[in-house]
VMD Tcl script that draws the C-alpha trace (Angstrom):
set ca {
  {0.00 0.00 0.00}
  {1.28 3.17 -1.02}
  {0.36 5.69 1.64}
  {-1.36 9.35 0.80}
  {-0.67 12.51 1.87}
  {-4.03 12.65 4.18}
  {-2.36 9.74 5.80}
  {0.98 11.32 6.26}
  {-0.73 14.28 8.33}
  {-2.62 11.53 10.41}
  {0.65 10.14 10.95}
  {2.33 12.99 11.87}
  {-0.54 13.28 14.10}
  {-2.06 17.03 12.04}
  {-5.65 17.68 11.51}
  {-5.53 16.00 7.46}
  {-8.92 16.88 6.00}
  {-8.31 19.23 2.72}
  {-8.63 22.19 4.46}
  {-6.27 21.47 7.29}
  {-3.74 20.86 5.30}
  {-4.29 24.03 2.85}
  {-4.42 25.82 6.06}
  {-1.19 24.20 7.64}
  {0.90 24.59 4.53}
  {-0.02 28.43 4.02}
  {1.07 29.15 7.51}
  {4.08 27.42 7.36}
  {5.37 28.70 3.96}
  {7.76 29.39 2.42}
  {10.39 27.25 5.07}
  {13.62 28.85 4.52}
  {15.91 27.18 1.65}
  {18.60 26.68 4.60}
  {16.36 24.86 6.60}
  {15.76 20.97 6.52}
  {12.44 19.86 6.53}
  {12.77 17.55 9.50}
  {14.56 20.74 11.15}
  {11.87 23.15 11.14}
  {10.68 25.07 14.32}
  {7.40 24.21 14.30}
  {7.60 20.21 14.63}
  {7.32 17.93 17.63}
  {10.33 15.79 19.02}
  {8.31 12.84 17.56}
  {7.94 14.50 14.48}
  {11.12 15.59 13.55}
  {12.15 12.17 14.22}
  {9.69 10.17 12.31}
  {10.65 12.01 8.96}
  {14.16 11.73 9.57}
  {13.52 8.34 9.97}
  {11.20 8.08 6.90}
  {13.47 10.08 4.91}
  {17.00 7.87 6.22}
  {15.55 4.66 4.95}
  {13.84 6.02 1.84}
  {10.78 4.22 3.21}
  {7.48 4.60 2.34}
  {6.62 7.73 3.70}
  {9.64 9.19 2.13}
  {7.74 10.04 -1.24}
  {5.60 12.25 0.35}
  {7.92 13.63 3.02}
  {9.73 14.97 -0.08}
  {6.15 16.63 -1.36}
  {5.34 17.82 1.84}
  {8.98 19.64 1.46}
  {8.53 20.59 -1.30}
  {5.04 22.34 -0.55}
  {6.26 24.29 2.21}
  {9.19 25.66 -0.27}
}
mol new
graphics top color blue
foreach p $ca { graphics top sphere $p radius 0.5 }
foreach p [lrange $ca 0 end-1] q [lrange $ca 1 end] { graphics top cylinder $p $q radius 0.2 }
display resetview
């Protein structure tokens, strides 16, 4: 199963209806172009960690970790 990118905001534990997301990716853009995704000020501990994680063993996740960066850019 290839997982969505609803799914990855459940898993990261955000509110991941369509608006939710809309609303968390206009208030978090644009992430500074020095900054690493997995570094930026407004994760948890266990979310930081969990797309590090994703993202150090290209699992999964790691797909639409890169969108997600790539969104908030």
């Amino acid at each position: 199963m290839i997982p969505t990118f609803t799914e990855l905001f459940k898993q990261l534990g955000l509110a991941n209806d369509g608006k939710s997301i809309a609303a968390f990716l206009q208030s978090h853009r644009p992430l500074n172009a020095s900054t690493r995704l997995e570094d930026a000020a407004f994760w948890t501990p266990g979310q930081s960690h969990f797309l590090k994680e994703q993202l150090a063993n290209d699992a999964d996740w790691a797909e639409l970790v890169d969108q997600l960066n790539l969104a908030l850019r």
